[in-house]
N, CA and C of each residue as an Amber inpcrd file, in Angstrom:
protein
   300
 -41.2440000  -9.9800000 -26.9700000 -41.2920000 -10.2860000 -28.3790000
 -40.7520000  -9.0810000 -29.1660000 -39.4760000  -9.3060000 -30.3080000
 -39.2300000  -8.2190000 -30.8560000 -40.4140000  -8.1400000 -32.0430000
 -40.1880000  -6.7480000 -32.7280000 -40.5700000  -6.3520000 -33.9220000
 -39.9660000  -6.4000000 -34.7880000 -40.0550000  -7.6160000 -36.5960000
 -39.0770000  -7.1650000 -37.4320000 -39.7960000  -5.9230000 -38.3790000
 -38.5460000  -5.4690000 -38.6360000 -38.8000000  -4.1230000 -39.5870000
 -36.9590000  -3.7870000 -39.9380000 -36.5650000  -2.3700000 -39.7640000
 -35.6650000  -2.1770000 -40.6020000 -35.0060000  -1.3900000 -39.2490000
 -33.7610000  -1.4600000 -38.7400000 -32.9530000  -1.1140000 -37.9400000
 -31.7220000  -0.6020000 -38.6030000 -31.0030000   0.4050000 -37.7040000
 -29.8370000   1.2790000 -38.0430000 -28.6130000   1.4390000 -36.8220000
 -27.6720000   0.3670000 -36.5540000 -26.9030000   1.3670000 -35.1360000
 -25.3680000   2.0590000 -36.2220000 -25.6610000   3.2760000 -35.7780000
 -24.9050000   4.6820000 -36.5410000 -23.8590000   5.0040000 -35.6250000
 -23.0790000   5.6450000 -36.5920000 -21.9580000   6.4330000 -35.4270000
 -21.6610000   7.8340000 -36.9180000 -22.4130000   8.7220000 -35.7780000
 -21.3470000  10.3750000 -36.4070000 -20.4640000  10.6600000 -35.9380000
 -19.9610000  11.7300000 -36.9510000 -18.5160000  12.1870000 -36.2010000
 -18.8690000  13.9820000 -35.6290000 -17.8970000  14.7500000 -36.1100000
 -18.0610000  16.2090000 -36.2930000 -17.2070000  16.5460000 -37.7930000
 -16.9480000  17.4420000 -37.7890000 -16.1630000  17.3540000 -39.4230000
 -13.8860000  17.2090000 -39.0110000 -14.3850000  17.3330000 -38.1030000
 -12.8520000  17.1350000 -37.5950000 -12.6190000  15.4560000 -37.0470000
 -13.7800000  14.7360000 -36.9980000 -13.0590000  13.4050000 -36.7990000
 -12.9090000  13.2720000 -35.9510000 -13.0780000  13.8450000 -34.2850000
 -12.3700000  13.5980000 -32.9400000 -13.4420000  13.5400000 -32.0980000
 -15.0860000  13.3800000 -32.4280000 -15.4720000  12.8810000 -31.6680000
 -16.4870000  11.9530000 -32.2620000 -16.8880000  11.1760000 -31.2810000
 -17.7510000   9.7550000 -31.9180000 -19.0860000   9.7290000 -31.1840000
 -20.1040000   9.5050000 -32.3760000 -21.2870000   9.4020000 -31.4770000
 -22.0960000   8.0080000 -31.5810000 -22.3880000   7.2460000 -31.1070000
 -23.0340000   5.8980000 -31.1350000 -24.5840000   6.1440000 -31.1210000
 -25.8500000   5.5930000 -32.2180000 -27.0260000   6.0440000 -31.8560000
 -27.7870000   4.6640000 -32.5750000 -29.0480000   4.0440000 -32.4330000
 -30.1080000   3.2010000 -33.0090000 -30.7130000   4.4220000 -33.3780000
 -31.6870000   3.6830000 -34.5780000 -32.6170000   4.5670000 -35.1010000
 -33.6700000   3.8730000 -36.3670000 -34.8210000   3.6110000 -36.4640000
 -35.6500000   2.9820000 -37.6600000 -35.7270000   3.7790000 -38.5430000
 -35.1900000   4.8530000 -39.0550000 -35.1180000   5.3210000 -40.1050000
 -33.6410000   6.2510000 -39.8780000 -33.0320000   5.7180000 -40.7290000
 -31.2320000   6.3320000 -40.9050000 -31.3570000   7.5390000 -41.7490000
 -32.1790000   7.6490000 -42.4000000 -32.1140000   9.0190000 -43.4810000
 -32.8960000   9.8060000 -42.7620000 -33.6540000   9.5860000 -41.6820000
 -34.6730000  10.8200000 -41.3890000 -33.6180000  11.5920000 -39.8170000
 -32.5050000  10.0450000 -39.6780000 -32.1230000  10.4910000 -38.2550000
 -30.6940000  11.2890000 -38.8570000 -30.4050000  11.0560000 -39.8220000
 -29.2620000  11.6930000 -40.3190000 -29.7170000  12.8690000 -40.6180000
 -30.9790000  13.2190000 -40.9850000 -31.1740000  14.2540000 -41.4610000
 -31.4770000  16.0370000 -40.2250000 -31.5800000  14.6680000 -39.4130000
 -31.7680000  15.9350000 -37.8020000 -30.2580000  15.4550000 -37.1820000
 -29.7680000  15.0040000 -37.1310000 -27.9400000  15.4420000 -36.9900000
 -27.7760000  16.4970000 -37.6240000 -27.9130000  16.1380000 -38.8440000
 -26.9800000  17.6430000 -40.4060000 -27.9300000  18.7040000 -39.5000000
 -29.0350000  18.8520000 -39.2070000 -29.8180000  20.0590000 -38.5800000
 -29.5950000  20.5310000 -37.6040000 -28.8840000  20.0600000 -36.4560000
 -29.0620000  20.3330000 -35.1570000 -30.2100000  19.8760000 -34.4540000
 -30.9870000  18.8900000 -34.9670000 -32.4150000  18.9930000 -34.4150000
 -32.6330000  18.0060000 -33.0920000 -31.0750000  17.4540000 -32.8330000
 -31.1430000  16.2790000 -31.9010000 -30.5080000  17.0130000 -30.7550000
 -30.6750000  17.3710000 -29.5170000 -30.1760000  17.8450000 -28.6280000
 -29.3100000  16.9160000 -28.0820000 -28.7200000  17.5810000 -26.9970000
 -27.1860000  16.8360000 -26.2770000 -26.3550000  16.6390000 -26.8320000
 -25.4570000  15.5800000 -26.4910000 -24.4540000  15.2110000 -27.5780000
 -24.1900000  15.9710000 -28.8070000 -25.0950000  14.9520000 -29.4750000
 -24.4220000  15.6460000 -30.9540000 -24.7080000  16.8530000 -31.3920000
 -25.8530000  17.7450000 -30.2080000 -25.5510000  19.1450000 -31.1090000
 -24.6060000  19.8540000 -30.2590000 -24.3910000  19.4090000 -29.0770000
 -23.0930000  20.8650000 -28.6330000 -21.8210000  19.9030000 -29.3250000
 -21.8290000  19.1320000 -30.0550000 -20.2250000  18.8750000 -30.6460000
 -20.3860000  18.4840000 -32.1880000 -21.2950000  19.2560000 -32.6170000
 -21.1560000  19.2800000 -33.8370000 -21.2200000  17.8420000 -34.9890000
 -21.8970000  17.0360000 -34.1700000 -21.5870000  15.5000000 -34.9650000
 -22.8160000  15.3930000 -35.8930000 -22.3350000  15.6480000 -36.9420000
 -23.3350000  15.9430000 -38.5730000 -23.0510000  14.9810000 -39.2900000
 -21.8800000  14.6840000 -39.1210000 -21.7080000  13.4830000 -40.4990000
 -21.9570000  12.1050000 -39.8550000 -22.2970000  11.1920000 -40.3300000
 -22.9050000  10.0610000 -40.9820000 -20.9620000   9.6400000 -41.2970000
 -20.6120000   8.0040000 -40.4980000 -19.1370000   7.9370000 -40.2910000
 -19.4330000   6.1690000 -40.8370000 -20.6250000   5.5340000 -40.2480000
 -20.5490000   4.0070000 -39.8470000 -22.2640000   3.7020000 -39.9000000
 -22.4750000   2.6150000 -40.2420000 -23.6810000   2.0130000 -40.0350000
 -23.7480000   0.8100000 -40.6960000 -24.5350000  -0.0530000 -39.2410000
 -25.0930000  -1.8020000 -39.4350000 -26.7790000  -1.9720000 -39.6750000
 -27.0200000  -2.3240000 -40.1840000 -28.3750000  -3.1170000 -40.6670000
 -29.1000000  -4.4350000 -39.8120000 -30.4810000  -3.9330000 -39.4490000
 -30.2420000  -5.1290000 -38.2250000 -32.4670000  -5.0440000 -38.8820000
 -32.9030000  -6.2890000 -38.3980000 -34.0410000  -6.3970000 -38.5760000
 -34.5720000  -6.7180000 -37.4160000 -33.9800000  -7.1020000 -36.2830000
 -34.5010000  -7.1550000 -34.9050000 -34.2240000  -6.3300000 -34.1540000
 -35.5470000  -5.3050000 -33.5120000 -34.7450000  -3.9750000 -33.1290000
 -34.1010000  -4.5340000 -31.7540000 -34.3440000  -5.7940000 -30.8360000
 -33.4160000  -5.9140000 -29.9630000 -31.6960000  -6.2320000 -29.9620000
 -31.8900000  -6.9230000 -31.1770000 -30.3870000  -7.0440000 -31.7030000
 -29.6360000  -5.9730000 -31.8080000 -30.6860000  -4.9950000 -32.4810000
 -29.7650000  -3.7780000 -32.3390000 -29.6560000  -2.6470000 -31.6140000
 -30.5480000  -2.7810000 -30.0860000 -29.8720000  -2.1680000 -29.0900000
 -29.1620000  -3.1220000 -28.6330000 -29.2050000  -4.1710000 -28.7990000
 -27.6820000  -4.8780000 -27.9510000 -26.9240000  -4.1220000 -28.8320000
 -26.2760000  -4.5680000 -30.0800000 -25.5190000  -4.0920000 -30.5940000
 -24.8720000  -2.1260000 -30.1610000 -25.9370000  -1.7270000 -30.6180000
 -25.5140000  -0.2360000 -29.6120000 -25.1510000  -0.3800000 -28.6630000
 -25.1360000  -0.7440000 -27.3860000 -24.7400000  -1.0450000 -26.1900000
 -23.3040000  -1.3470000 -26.2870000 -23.0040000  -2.5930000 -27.2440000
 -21.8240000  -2.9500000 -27.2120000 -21.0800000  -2.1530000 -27.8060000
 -21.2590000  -1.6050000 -28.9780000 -19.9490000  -0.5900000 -29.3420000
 -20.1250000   1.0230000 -28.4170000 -20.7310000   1.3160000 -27.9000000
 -21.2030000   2.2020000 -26.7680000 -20.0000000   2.3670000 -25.6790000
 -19.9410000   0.7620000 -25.4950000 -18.7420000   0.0900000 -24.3310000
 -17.5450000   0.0990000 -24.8080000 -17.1010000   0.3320000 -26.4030000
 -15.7130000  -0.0550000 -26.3280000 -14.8560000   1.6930000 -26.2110000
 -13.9220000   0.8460000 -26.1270000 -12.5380000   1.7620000 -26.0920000
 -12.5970000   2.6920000 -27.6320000 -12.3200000   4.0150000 -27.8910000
 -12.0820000   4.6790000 -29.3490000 -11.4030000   3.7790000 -30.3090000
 -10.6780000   3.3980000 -29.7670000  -9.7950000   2.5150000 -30.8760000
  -9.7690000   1.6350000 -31.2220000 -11.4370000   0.5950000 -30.4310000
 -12.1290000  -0.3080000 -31.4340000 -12.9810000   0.2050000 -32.5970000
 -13.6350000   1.2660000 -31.1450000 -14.5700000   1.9980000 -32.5770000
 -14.0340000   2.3880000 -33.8950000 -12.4230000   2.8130000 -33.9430000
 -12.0620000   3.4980000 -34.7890000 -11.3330000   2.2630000 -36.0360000
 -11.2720000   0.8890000 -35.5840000 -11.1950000   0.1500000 -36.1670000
 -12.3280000  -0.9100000 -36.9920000 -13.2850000  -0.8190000 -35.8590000
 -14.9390000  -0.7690000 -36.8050000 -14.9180000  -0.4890000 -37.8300000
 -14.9390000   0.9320000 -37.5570000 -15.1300000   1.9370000 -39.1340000
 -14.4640000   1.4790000 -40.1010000 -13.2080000   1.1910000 -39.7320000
 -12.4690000   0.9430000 -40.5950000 -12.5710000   0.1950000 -41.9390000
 -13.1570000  -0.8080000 -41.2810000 -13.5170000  -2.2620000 -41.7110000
 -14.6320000  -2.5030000 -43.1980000 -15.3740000  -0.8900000 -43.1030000
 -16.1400000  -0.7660000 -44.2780000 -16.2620000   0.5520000 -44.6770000
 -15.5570000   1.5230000 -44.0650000 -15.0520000   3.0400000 -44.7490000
 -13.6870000   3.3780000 -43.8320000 -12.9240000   2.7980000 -44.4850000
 -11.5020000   3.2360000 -44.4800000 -10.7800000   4.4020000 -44.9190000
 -11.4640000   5.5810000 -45.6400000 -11.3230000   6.6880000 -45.8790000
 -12.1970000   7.5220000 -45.1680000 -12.9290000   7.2450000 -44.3180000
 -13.2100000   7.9720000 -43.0480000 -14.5310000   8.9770000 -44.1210000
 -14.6500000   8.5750000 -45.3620000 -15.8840000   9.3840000 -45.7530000
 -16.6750000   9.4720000 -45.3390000 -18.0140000  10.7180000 -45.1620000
 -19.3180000  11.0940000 -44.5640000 -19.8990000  10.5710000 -45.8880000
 -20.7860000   9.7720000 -45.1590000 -21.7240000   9.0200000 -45.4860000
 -23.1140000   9.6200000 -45.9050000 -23.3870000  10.5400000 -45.3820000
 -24.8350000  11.1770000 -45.2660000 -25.6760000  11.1430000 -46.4740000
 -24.5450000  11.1400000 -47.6070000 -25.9020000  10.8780000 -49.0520000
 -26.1140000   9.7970000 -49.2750000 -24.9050000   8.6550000 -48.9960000
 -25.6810000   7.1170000 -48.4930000 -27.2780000   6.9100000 -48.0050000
 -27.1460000   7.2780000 -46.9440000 -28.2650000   7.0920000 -45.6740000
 -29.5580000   7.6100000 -46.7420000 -29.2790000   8.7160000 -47.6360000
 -30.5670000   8.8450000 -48.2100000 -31.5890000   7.9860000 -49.3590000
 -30.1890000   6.6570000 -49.8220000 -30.4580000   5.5120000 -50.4630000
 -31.1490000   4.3660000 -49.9610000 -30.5380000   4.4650000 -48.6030000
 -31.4380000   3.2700000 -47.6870000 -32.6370000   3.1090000 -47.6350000
């Protein structure tokens, strides 16, 4: 049985744009806020992925580890067409996430 509540699947970058990070999370402003920190080990802190690039809205948190999973799996250059699709200027998002 899922739980509804409020779901997030995110993708940071670094400030150069060349690497991508895929993550779920029930709170997007508290998880953005330990990216910008370093406070998340692996990944995104040895490559620098701080900014806030992409994010879907999901109320079933299983929906949205499927969903993570699946863009997890694709090739860069779906991901990079994702993005596209609702920030096409590749802006960091991060003062967004603090509206949510």
């Amino acid at each position: 049985m899922s739980r509804d509540h409020n779901y997030y699947v995110y993708i940071m970058t670094n400030k150069h744009k060349n690497v991508l990070y895929v993550g779920v999370t029930n709170s997007l402003e508290r998880r953005v806020f330990e990216h910008e920190n370093g406070l998340v080990e692996g990944f995104t802190k040895k490559y620098n992925c701080h900014y806030l690039i992409y994010y879907e809205y999901f109320t079933d948190i299983d929906f949205a580890i499927k969903r993570e999973k699946q863009i997890k799996g694709w090739r860069r250059e779906k991901k990079d067409a994702l993005i596209a699709t609702s920030n096409p200027q590749l802006k960091f998002l991060n003062d967004k996430a603090k509206s949510l």
